[in-house]
N, CA and C atoms as a LAMMPS dump frame, in Angstrom:
ITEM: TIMESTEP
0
ITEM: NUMBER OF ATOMS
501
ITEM: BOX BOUNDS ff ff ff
-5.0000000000000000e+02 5.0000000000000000e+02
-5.0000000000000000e+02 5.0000000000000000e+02
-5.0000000000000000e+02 5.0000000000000000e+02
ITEM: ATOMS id mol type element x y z
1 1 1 N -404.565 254.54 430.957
2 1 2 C -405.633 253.56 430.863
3 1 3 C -406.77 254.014 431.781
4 2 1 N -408.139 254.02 431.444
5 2 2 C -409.011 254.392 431.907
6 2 3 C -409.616 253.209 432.488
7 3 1 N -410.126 252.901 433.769
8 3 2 C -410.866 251.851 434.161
9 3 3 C -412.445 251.522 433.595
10 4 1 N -412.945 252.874 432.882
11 4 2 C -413.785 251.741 432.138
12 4 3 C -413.708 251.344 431.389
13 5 1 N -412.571 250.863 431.037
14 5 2 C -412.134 250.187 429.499
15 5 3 C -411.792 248.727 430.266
16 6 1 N -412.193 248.779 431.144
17 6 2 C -411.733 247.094 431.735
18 6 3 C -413.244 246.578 431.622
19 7 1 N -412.898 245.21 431.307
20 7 2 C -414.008 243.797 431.808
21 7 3 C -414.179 243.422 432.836
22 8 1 N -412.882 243.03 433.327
23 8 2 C -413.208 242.416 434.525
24 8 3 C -414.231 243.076 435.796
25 9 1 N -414.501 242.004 436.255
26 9 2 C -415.374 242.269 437.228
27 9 3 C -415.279 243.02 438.437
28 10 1 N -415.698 243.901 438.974
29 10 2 C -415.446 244.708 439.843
30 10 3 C -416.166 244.369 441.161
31 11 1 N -415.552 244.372 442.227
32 11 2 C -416.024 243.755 443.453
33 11 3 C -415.509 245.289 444.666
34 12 1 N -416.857 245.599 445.489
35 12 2 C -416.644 246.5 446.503
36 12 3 C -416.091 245.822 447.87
37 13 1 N -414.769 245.946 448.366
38 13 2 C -414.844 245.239 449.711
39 13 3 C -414.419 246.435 450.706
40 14 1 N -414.066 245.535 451.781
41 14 2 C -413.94 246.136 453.081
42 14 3 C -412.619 246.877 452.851
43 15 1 N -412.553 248.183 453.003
44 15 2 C -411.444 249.463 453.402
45 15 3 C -410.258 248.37 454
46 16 1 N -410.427 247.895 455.297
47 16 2 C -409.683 246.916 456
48 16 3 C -409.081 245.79 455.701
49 17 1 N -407.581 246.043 455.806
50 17 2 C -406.592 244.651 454.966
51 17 3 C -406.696 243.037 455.501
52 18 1 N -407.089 243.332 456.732
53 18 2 C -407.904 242.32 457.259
54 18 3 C -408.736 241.465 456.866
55 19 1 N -409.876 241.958 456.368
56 19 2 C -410.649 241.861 455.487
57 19 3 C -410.54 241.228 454.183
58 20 1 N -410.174 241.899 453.752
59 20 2 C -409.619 241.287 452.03
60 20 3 C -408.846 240.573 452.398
61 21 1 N -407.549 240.08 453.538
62 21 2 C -407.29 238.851 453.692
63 21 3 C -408.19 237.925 453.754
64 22 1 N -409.075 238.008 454.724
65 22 2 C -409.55 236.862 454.91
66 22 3 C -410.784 236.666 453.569
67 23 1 N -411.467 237.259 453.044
68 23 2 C -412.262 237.21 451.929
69 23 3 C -411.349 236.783 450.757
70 24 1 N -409.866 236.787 450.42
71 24 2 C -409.572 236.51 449.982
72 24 3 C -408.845 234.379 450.281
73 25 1 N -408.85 234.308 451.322
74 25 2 C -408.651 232.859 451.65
75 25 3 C -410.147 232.111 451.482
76 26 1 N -410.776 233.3 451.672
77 26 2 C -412.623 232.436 451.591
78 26 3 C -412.672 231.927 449.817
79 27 1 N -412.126 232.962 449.502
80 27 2 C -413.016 232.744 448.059
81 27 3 C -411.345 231.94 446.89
82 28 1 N -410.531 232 447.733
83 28 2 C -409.256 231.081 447.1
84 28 3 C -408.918 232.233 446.075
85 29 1 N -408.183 233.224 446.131
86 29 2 C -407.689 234.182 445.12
87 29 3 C -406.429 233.664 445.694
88 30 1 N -405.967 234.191 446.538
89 30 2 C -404.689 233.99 446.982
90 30 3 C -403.607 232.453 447.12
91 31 1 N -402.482 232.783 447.41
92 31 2 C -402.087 231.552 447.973
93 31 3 C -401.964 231.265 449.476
94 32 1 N -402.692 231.768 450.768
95 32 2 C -402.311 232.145 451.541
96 32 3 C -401.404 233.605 452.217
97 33 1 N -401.221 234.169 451.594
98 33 2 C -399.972 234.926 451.896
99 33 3 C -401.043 236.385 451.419
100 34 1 N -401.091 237.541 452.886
101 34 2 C -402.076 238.363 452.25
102 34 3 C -401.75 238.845 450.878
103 35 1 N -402.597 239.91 450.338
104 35 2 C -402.451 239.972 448.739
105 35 3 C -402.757 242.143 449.169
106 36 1 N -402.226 242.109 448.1
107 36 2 C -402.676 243.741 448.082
108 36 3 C -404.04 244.089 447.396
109 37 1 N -404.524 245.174 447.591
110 37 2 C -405.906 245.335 446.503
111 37 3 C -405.988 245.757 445.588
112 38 1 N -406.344 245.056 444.488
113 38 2 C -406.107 245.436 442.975
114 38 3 C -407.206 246.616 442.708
115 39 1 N -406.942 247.918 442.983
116 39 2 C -407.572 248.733 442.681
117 39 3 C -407.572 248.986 441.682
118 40 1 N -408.671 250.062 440.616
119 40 2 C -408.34 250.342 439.286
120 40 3 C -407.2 251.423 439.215
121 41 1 N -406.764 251.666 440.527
122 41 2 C -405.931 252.762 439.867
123 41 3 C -404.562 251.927 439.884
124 42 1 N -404.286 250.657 440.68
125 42 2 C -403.496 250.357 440.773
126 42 3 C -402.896 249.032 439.402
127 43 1 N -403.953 248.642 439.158
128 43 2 C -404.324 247.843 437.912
129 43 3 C -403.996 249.032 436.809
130 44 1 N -404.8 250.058 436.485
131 44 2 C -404.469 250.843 435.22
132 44 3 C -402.824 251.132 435.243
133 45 1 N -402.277 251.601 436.161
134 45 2 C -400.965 251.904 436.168
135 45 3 C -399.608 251.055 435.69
136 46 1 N -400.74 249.637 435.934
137 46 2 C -399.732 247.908 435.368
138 46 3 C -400.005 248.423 433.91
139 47 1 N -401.155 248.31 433.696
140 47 2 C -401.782 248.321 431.936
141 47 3 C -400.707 249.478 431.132
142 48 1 N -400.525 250.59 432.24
143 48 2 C -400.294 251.707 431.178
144 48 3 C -398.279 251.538 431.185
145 49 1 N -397.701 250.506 431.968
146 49 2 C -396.865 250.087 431.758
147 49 3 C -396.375 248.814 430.246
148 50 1 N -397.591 248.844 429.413
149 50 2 C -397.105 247.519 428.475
150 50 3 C -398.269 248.072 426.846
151 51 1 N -397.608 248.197 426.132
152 51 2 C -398.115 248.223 424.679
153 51 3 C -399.285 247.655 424.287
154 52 1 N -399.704 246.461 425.188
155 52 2 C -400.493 245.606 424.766
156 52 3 C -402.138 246.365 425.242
157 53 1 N -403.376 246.057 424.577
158 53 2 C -404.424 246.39 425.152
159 53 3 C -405.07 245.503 426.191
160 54 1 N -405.791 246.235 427.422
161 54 2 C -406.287 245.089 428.256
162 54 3 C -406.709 243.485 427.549
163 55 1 N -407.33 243.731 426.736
164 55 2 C -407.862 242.327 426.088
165 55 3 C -407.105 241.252 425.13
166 56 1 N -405.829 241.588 425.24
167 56 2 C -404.953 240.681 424.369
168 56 3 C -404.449 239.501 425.219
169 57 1 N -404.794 238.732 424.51
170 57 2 C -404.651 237.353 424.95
171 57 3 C -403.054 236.965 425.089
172 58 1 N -402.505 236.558 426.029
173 58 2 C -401.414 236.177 426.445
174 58 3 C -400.802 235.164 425.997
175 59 1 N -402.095 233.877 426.768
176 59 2 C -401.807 232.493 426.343
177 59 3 C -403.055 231.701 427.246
178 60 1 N -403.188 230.745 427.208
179 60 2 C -404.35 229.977 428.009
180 60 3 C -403.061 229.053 429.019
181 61 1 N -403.582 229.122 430.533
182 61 2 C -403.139 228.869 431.148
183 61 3 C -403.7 226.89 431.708
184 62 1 N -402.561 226.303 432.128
185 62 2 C -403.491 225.499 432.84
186 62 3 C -403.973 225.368 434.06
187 63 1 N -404.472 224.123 434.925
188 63 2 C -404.577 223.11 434.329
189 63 3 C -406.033 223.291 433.408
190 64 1 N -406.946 224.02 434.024
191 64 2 C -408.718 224.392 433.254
192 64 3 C -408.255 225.264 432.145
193 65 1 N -407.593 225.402 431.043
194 65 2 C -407.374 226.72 430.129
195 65 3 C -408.288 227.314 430.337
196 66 1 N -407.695 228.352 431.179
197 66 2 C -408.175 229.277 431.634
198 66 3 C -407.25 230.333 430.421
199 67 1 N -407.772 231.622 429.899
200 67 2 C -407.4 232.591 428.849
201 67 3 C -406.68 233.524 430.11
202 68 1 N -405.422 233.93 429.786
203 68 2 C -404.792 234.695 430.047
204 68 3 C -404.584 236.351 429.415
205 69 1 N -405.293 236.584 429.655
206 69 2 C -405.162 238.566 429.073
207 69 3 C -404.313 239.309 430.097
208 70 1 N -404.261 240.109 428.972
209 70 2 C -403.113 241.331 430.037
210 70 3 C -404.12 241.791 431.168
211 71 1 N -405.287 242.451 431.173
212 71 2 C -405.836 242.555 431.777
213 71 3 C -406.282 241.695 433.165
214 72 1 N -406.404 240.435 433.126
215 72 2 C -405.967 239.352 434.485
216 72 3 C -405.032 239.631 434.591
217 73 1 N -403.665 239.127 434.033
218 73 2 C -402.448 239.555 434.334
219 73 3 C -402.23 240.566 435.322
220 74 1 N -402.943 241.95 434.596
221 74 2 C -402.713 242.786 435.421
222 74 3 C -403.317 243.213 437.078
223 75 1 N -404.156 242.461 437.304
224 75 2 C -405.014 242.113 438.455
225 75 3 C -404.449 241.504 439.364
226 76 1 N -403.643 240.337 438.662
227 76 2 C -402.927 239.082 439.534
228 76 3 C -401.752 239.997 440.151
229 77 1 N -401.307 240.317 439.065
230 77 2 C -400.181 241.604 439.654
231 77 3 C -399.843 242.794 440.507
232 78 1 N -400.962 243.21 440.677
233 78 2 C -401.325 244.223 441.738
234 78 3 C -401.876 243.651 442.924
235 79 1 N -402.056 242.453 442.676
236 79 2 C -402.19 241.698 444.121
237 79 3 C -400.939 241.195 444.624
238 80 1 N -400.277 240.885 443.692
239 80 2 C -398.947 240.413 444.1
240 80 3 C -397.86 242.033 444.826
241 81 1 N -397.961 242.606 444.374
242 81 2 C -397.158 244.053 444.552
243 81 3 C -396.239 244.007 443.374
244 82 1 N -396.357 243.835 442.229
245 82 2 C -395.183 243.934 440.597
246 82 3 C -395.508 245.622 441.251
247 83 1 N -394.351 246.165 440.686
248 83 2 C -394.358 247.607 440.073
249 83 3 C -394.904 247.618 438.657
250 84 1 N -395.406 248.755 437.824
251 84 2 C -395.027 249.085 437.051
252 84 3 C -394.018 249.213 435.958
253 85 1 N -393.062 249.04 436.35
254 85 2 C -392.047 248.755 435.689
255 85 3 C -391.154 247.507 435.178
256 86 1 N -391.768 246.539 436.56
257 86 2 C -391.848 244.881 436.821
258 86 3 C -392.475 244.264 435.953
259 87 1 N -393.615 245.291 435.77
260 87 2 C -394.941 244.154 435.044
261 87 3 C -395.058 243.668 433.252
262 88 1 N -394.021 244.312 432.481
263 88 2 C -393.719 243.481 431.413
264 88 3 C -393.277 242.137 431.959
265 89 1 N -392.167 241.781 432.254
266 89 2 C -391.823 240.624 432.562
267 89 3 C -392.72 239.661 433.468
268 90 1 N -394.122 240.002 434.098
269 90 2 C -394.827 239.47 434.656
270 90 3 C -395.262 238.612 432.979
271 91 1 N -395.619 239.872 431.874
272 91 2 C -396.421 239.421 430.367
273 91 3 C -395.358 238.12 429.852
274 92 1 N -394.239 238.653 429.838
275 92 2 C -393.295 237.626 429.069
276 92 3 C -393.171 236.457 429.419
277 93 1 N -393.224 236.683 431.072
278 93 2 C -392.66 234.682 431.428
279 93 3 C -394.295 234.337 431.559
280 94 1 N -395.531 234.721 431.439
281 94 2 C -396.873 234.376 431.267
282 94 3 C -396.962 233.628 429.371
283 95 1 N -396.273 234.51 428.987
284 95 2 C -396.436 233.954 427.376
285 95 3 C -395.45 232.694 427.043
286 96 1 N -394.323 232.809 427.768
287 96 2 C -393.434 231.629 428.137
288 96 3 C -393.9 230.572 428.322
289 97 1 N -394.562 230.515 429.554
290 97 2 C -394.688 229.193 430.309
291 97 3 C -396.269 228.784 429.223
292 98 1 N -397.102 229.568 428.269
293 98 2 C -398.215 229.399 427.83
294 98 3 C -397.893 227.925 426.514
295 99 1 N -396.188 228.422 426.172
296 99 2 C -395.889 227.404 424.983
297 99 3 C -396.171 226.366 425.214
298 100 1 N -396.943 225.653 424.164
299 100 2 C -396.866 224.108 424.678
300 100 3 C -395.732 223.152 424.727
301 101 1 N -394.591 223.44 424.333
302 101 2 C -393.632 223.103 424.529
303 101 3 C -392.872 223.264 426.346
304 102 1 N -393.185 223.803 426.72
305 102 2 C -392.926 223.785 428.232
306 102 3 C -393.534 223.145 429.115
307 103 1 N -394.75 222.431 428.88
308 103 2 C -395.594 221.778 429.059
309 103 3 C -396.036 222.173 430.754
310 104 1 N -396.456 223.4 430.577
311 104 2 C -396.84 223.948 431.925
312 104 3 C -398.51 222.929 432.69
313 105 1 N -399.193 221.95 432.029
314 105 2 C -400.055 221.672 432.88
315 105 3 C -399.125 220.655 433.859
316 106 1 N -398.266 219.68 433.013
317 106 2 C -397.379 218.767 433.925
318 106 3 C -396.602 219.654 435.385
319 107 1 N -396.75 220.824 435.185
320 107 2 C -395.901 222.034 436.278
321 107 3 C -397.128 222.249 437.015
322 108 1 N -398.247 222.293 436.635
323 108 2 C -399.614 222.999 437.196
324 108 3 C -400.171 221.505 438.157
325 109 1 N -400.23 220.333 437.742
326 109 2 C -400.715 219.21 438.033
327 109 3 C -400.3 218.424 438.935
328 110 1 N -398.537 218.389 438.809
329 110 2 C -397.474 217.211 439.573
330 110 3 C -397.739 217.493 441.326
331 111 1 N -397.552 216.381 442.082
332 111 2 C -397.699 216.546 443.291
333 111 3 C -396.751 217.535 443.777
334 112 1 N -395.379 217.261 443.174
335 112 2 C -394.267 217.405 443.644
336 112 3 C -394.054 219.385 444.1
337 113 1 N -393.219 219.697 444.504
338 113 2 C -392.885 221.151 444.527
339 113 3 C -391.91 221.576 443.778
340 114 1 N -392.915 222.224 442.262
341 114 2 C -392.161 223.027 441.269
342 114 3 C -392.761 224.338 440.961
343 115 1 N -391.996 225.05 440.504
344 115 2 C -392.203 226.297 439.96
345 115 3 C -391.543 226.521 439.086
346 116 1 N -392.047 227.378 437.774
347 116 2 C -391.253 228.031 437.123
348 116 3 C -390.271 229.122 437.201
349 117 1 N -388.98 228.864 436.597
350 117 2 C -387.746 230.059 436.8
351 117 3 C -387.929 230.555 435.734
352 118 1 N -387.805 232.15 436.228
353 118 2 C -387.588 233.022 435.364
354 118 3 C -386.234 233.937 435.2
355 119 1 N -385.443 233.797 434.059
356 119 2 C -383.884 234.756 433.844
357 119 3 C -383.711 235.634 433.531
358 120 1 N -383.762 236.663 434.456
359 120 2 C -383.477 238.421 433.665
360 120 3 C -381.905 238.795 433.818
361 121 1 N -381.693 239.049 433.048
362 121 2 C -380.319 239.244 432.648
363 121 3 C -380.44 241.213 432.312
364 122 1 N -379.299 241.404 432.468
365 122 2 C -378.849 242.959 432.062
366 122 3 C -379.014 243.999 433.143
367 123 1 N -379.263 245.492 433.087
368 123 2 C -378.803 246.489 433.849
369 123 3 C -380.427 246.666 434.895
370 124 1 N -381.856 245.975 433.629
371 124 2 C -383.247 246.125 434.977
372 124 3 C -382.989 244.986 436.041
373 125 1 N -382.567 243.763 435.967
374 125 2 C -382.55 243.316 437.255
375 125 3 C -381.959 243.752 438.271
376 126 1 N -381.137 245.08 438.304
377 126 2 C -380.713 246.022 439.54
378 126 3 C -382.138 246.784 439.752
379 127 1 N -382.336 247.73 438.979
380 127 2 C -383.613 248.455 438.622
381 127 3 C -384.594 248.033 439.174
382 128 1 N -385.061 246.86 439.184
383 128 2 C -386.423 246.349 439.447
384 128 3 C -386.499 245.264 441.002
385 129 1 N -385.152 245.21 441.17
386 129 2 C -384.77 244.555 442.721
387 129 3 C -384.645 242.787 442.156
388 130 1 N -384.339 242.663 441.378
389 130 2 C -384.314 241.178 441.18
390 130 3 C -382.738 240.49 441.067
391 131 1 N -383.549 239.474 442.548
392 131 2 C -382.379 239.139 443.357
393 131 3 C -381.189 238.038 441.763
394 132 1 N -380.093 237.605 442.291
395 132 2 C -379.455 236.799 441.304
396 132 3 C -377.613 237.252 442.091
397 133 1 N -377.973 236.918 443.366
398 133 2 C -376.712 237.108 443.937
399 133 3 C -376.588 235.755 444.667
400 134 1 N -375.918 235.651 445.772
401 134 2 C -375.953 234.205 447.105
402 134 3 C -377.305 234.724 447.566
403 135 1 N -378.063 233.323 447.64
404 135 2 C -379.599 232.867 447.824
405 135 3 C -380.208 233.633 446.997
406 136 1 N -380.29 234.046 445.809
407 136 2 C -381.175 234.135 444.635
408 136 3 C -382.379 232.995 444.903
409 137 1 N -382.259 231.849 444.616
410 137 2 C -382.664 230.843 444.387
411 137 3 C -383.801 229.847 445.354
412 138 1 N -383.287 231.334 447.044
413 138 2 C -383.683 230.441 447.785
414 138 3 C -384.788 232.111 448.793
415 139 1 N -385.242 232.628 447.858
416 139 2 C -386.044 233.741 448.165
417 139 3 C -385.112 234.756 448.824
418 140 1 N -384.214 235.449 448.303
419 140 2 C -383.263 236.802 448.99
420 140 3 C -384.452 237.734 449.411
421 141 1 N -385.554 238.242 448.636
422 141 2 C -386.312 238.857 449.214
423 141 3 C -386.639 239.853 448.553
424 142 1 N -385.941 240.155 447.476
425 142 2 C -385.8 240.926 446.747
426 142 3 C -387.57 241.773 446.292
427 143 1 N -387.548 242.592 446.135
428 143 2 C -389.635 242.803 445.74
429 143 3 C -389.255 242.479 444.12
430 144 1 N -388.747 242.583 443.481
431 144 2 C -388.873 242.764 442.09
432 144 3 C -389.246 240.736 441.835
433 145 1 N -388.111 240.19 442.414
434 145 2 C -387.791 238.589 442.176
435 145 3 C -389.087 238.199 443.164
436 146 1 N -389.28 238.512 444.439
437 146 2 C -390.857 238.275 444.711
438 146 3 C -392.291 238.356 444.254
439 147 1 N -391.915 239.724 444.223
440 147 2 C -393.368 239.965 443.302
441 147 3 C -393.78 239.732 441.993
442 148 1 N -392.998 239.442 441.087
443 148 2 C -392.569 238.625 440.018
444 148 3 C -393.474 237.754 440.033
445 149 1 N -392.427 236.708 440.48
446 149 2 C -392.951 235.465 440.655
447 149 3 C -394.123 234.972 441.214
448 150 1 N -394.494 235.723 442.583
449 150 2 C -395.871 235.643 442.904
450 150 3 C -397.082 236.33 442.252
451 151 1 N -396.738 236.708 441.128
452 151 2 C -397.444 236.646 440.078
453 151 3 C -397.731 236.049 439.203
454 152 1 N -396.92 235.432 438.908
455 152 2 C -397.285 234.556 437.908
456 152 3 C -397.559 233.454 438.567
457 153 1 N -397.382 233.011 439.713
458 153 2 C -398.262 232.059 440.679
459 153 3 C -399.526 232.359 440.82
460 154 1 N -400.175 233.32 441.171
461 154 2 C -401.554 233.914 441.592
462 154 3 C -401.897 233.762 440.011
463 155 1 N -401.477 234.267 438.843
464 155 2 C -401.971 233.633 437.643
465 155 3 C -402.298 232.366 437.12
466 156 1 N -401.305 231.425 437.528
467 156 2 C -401.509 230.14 437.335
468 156 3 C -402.939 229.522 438.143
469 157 1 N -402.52 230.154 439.42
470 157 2 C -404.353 229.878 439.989
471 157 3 C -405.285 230.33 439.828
472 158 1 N -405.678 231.467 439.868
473 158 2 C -406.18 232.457 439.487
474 158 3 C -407.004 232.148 437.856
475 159 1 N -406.037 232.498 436.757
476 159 2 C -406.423 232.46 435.711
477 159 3 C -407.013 230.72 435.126
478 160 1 N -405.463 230.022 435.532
479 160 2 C -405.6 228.416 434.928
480 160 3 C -406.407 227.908 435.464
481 161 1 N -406.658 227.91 436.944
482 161 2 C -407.508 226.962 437.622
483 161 3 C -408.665 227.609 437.363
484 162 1 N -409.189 228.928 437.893
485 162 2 C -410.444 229.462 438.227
486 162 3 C -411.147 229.649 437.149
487 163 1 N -410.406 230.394 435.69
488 163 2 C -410.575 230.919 434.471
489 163 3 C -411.173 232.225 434.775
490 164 1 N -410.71 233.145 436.106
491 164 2 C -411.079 234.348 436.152
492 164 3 C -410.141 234.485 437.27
493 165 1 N -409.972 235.92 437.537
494 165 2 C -408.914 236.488 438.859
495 165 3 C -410.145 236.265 440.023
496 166 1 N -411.407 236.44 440.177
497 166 2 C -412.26 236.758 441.193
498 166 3 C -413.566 235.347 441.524
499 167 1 N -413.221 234.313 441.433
500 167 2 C -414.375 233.359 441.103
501 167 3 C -414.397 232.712 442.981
């Protein structure tokens, strides 16, 4: 994947992780928790992990339907730290939670503290570090079951609320 085949918006910041922390709490990308920098090389490398083209629509997120493309996706994801190899399943439980049958704005909206679970079953949840042993459930630590998930969190805000990764 070549980075000028992307839309999204491109922003120059500070070399310093420092920095993009705190520019990133200024401008609400994050959830608190620093974020990595979605470089294009680090973004193309998500993209060139999945069949799909940057611009294919995922699903519209809530609570603002905000449009979900692989391309956000893949942004949210490289902030989160997904591997490459992680980052299908970042696409799948994004197209998941998009059904209206799951009724993800009631998940996006409620006061309460929920999140969506996601079940990988078979021989990549060794592969990809995703926890599903004692304290699965309760953050083991795993990068695959972390970064995962804090992806598709940084999407839900990101995409649903903002209707862009950078606003």
């Amino acid at each position: 994947m070549l980075a000028d085949a992307l839309a999204a918006e491109v922003l120059e910041v500070d070399a310093d992780p420092e920095a993009l922390y705190a520019l990133s709490l200024e401008k609400g990308w994050g959830d608190g928790v620093p974020i990595l920098p979605p470089t294009d090389e680090r973004v193309c490398s998500l993209l060139d992990a999945t069949p799909h083209p940057p611009d294919h629509i995922l699903g519209v997120l809530p609570p603002r339907h905000g449009v979900a493309t692989v391309e956000l996706a893949a942004i949210n994801a490289a902030m989160a730290g997904v591997e490459p190899a992680a980052f299908p399943l970042v696409l799948a439980a994004l197209e998941a939670i998009s059904a209206p049958e799951f009724n993800a704005f009631a998940l996006t909206t409620t006061t309460s503290s929920v999140f969506p679970m996601l079940i990988v079953n078979g021989p990549s949840r060794d592969e990809l570090g995703i926890d599903y042993r004692a304290g699965c459930m309760g953050g083991a630590a795993g990068r695959g079951s972390m970064s995962i998930g804090r992806a598709v969190s940084l999407c839900l805000r990101n995409v649903g609320t903002n209707g862009t990764p950078c606003n």
